[in-house]
C-alpha positions in Angstrom: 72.4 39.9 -24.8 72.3 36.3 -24.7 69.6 33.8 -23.5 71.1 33.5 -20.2 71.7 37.1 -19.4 68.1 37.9 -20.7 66.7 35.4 -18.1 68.9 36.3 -15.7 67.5 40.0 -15.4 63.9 38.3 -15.8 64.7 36.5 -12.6 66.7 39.5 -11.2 63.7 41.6 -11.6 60.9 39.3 -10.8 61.9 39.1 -7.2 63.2 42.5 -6.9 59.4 43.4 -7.3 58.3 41.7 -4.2 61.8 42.6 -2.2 60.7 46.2 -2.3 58.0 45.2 0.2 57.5 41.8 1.3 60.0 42.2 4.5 59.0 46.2 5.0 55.3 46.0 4.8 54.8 44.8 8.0 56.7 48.1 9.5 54.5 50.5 7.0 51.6 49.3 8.7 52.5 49.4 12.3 53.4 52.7 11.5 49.7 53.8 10.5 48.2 52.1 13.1 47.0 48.7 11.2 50.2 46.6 13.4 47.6 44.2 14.5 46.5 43.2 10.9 49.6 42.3 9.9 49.3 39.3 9.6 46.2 39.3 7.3 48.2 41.4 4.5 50.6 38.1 4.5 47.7 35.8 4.8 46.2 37.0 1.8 49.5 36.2 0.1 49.1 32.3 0.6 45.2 32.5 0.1 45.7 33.6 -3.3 48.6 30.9 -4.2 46.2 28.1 -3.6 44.0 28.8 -7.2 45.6 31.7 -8.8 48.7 30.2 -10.4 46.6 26.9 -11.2 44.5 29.5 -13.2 47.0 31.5 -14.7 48.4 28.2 -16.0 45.6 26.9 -17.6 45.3 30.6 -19.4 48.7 30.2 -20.4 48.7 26.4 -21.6 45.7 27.4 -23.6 45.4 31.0 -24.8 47.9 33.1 -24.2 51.7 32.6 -24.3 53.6 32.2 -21.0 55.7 35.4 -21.1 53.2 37.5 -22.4 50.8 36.6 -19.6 54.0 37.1 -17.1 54.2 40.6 -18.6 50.3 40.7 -18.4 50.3 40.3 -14.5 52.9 42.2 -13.5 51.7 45.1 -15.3 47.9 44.6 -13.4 49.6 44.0 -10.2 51.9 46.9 -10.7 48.5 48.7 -11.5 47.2 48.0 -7.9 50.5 48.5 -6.2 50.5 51.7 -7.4 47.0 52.0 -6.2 48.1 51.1 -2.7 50.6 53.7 -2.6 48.6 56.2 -3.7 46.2 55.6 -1.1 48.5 55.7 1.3 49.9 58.9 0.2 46.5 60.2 0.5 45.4 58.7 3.5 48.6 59.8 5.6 48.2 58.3 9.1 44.1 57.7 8.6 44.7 54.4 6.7 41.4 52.5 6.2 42.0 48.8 6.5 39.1 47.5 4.0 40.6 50.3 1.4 44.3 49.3 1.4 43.7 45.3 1.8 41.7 45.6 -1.0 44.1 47.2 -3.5 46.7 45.3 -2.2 44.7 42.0 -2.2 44.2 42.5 -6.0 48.2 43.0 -6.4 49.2 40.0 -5.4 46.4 37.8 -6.8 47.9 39.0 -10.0 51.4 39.0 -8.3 52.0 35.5 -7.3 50.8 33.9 -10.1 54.1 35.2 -11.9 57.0 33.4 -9.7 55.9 30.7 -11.5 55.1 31.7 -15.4 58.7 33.2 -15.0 60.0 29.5 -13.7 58.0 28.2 -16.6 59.2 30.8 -18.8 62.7 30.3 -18.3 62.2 26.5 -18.5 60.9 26.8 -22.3 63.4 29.3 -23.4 66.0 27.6 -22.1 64.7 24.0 -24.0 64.3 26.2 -27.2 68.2 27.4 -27.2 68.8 23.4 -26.4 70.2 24.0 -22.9 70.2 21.6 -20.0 67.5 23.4 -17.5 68.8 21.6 -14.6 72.6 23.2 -15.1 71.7 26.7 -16.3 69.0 27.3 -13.8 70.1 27.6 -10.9 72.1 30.4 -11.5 69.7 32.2 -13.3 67.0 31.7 -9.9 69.9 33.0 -7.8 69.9 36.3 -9.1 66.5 36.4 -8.6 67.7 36.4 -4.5 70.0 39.4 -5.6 67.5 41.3 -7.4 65.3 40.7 -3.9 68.8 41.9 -1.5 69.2 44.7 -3.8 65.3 46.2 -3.7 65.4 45.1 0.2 68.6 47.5 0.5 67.3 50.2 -1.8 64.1 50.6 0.4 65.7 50.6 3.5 68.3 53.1 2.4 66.4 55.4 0.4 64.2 57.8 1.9 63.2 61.6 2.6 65.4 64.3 5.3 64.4 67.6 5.3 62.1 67.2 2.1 65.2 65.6 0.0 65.7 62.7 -1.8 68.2 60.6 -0.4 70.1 58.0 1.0 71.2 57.2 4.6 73.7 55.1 5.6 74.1 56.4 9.4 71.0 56.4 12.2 69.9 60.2 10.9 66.6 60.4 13.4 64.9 63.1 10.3 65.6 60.7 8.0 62.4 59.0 6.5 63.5 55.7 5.4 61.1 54.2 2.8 60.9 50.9 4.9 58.5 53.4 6.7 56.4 54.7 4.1 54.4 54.0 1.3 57.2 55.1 -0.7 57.9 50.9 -1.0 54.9 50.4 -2.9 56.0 53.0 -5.6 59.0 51.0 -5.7 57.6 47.9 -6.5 55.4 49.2 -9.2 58.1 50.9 -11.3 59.9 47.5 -11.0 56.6 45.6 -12.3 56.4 48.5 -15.2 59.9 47.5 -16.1 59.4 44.0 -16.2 56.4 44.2 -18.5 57.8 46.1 -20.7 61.0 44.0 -20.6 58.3 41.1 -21.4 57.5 42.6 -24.8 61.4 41.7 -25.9 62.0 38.0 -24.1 61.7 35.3 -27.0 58.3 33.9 -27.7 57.4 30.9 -25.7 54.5 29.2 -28.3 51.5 27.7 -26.8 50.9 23.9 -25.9 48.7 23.2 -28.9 47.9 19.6 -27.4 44.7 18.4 -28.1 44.6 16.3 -24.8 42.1 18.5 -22.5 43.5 19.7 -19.1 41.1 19.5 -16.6 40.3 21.8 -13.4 41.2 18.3 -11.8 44.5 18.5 -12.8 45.4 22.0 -13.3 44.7 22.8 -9.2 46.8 19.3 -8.4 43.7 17.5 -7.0 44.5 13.7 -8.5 47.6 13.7 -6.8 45.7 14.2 -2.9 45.2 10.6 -3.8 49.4 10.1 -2.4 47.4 10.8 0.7 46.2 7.5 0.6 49.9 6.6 1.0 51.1 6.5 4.6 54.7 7.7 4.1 53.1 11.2 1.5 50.3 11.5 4.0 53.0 12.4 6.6 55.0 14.2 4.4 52.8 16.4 3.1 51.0 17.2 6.7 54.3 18.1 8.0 55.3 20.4 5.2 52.3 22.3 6.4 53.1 22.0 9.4 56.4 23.7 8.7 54.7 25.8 6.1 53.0 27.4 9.0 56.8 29.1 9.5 57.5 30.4 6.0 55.8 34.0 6.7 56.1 34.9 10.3 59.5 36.6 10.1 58.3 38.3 6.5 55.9 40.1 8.1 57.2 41.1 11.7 60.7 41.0 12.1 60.9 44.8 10.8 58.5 46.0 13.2 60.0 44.0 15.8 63.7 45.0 15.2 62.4 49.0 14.6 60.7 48.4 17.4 63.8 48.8 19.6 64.1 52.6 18.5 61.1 53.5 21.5 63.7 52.3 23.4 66.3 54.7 24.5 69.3 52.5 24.9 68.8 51.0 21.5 67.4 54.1 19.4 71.0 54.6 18.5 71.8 51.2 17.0 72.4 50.6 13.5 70.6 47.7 13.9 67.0 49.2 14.9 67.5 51.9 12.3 68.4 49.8 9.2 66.0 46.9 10.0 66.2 45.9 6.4 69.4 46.0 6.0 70.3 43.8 8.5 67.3 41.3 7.0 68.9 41.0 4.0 71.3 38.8 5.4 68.6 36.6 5.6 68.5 36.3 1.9 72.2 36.2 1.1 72.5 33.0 3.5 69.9 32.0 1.5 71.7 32.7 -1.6 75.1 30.6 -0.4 72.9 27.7 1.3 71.6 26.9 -2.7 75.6 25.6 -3.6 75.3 23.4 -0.1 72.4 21.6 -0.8 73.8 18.8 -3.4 76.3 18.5 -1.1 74.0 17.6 2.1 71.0 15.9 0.3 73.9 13.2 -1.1 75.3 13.3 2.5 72.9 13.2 4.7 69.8 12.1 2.8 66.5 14.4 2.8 65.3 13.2 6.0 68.2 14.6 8.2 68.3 17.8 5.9 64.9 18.5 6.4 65.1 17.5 9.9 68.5 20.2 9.7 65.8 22.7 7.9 63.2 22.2 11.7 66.1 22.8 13.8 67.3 26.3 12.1 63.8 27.5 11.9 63.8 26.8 15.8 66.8 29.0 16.0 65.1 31.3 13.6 62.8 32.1 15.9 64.4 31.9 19.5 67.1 34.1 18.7 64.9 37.1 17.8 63.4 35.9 20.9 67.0 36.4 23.2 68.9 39.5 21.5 68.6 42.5 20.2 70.2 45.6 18.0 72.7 46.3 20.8 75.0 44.0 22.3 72.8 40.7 21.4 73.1 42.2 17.6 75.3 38.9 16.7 72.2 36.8 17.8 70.3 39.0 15.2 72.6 37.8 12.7 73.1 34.3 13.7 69.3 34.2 13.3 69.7 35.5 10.0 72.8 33.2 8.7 70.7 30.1 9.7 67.5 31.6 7.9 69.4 30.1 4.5 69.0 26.6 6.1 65.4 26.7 7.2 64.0 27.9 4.1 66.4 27.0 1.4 66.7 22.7 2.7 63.0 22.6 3.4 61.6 23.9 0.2 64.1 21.5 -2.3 64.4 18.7 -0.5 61.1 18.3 -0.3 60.4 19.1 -3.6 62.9 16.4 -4.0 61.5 14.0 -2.2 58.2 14.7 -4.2 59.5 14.1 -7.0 61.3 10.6 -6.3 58.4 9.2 -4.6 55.7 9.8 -7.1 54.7 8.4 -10.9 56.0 10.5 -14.1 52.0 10.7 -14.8 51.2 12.7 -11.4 54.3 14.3 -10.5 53.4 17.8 -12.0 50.3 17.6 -9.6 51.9 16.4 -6.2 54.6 19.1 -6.8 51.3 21.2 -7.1 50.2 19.6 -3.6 53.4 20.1 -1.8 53.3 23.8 -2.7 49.6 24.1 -1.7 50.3 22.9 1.4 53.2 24.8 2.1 52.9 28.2 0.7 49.0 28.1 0.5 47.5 26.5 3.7 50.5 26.2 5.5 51.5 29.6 5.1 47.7 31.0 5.9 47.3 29.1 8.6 50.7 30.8 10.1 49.9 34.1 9.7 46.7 34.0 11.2 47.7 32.3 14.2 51.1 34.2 14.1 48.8 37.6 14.4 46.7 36.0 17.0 50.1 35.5 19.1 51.4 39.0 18.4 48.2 41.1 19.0 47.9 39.1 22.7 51.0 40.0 23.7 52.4 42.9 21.7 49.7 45.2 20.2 47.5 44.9 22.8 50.0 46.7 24.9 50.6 50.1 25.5 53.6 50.2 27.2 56.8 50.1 25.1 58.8 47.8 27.2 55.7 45.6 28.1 55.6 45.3 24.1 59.4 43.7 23.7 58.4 41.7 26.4 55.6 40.6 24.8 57.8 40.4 21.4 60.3 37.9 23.0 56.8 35.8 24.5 56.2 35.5 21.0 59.0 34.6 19.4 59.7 32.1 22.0 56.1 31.0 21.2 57.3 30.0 17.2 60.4 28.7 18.6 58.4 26.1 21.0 55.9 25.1 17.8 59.1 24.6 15.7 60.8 22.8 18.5 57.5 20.2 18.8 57.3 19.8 14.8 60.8 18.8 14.6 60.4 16.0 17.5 57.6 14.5 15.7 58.9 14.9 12.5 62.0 13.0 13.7 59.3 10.3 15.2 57.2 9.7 12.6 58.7 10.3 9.0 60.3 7.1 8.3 62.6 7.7 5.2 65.9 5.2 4.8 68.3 7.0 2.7 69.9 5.9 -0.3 72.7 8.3 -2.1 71.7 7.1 -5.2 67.8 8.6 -4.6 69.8 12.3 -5.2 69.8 13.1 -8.7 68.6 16.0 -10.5 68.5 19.1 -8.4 67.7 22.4 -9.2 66.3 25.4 -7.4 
């Protein structure tokens, strides 16, 4: 197997791992009763990517190498994942909240720490074989959205009727999908085995023996908040939390919301509301076809109108979950889907573009450190917990079932309005004139 192919499966794997549960989770727990902390399970997720990868990068510029401590991780937060399902198994429909958060909490502390020692990873090994990182990237991170379709699919397709292992393709109501179950968390595990033991036999990656001391300073990003002294990165990076705040919301309830339609006799029936999953993995193969448009755009269009093309989708995003549904509105389902790609795809590299073109060679490790802080990490906290404020007012404090979509499409249209109002005064205030030749090296 060559270099290429070996990282490709790294990548294909690294992401299947958190495909098994990241956009089923939310429908596990509505299912045992914890709907209303939802959005503290995804929460946690950005709480722990503001200091645990600037840790795990210090460990592995110091002590141990980088694919080791990949392997290292994924194996611990395998560990827990397994925990989680275990307890859920044993638990059945009495799930404790403190018990579960806290073996899932410890998964992804050690969890998403590793999307970017596999980046990091890939970067070295691909410098050692004398490759050009910005060309053989790419495709390597795009299987990485494959392996994430294909653990998406396998979850919602694989399941339990009549006390057998199987798959169903149809809307079988005794079949036990493991969208539904803590049968996802198994799945994730197994995958986190495999990739540490697939670890053991990726190239070794030796470690920076520098003598120049990294401080705590640098490793968490913190001389680059001086940008913020800047007018133009001040805005920037306030409104990439401001859009941050978006990055989670469908992750943790569109499958409850779309499964939510089978208490609904009409829509029980639909393939839609019975393969929630499924039909959310569109989601990531528009984001796997968006990655070949974005040279094309950023050179175009230039990254304020591609960014400002990333606000708009992510107001469709949100409205058209907020105006169809698995029956005859299915296709705005998968409109909001196809336009998913966009909003997440042009936001997160043109901004990591802009980033990078707008700061000095001796910082720009540590603002691309600040952009993701504020995006994944505060942005993405702050959204959840305001997202779950929004959803238990008007959804899970409901007890009628049709009183609850109602309260679904309230909040939907409640994202959609927020989006809507960034976007405005993003247009208004980011001032960014655009010059072609500011687009150079791209990757993903």
């Amino acid at each position: 197997m060559n270099i290429k192919m070996k990282l490709t499966f790294m990548s294909f794997l690294e992401f299947a791992v958190w495909g098994a549960y990241l956009t089923s989770m939310g429908n596990y727990l509505g299912s045992v009763g914890l709907g209303p902390k939802i959005g503290s399970f995804y929460a946690m997720q950005g709480i722990v990517s503001i200091f645990m990868p600037a840790i795990m990068g210090i460990v592995a510029d110091r002590w141990v190498p980088v694919q080791r401590l990949l392997g290292i991780n994924h194996l611990l937060a395998a560990l827990f994942m397994f925990a989680t399902g275990y307890y859920g198994f044993m638990a059945g429909d009495a799930v404790d909240f403190t018990t579960i958060f806290t073996l899932y909490t410890f998964s992804v502390a050690f969890f998403m720490p590793t999307i970017a020692l596999s980046n990091s990873t890939a970067y070295t090994i691909l410098k050692q074989n004398s490759l050009d990182v910005i060309k053989a990237f790419p495709p390597i991170r795009t299987f990485g959205t494959i392996g994430f379709i294909v653990a998406m699919l396998f979850v919602n397709f694989a399941g339990f009727r009549d006390g057998s292992f199987g798959f169903n393709f149809s809307t079988d109501p005794n079949f036990v999908s493991f969208q539904s179950n803590y049968y996802q968390f198994y799945v994730s595990g197994f995958l986190g085995v495999v990739l540490f033991f697939y670890s053991l036999v990726l190239p070794n990656c030796p470690i920076n023996k520098s003598t120049e001391k990294r401080t705590l300073v640098d490793a968490f990003g913190l001389k680059a908040f001086a940008l913020f002294k800047q007018r133009k990165m001040a805005v920037f990076f306030i409104f990439s939390m401001l859009l941050g705040v978006s990055l989670q919301i469908t992750n943790g309830y569109a499958n409850p919301f779309i499964t939510g339609f089978k208490s609904i006799p009409m829509y029980a029936d639909t393939w839609g509301a019975n393969n929630a999953n499924a039909l959310i993995s569109l989601s990531q193969i528009s984001e796997t076809l968006c990655i070949l448009l974005i040279p094309f755009v950023l050179k175009r269009f230039g990254i304020k109108i591609v960014m400002l093309m990333s606000m708009v989708a992510w107001v469709l995003r949100f409205g058209l979950f907020g105006i169809g549904d698995p029956g005859n509105g299915v296709w705005m389902f998968i409109l909001s889907m196809i336009v998913y790609g966009i909003a997440f795809d042009f936001f997160n590299v043109s901004g990591s573009l802009y980033v990078d073109n707008e700061t000095s060679e001796d910082i720009r490790s540590s603002a691309q450190g600040v952009f993701m802080m504020m995006t994944n990490g505060f942005g993405a906290t702050i959204g959840m917990f305001l997202a779950q404020y929004v959803v238990n007012s008007y959804v899970y404090d409901q007890v009628d079932v049709m009183a609850q979509l109602e309260g679904w499409r309230h909040s939907w249209l409640i994202f959609a309005l927020y989006s809507l109002i960034v976007t405005i005064l993003f247009a208004i205030i980011f001032k960014y004139k655009h010059k072609p030749e500011d687009v150079q090296n791209i990757s993903h």
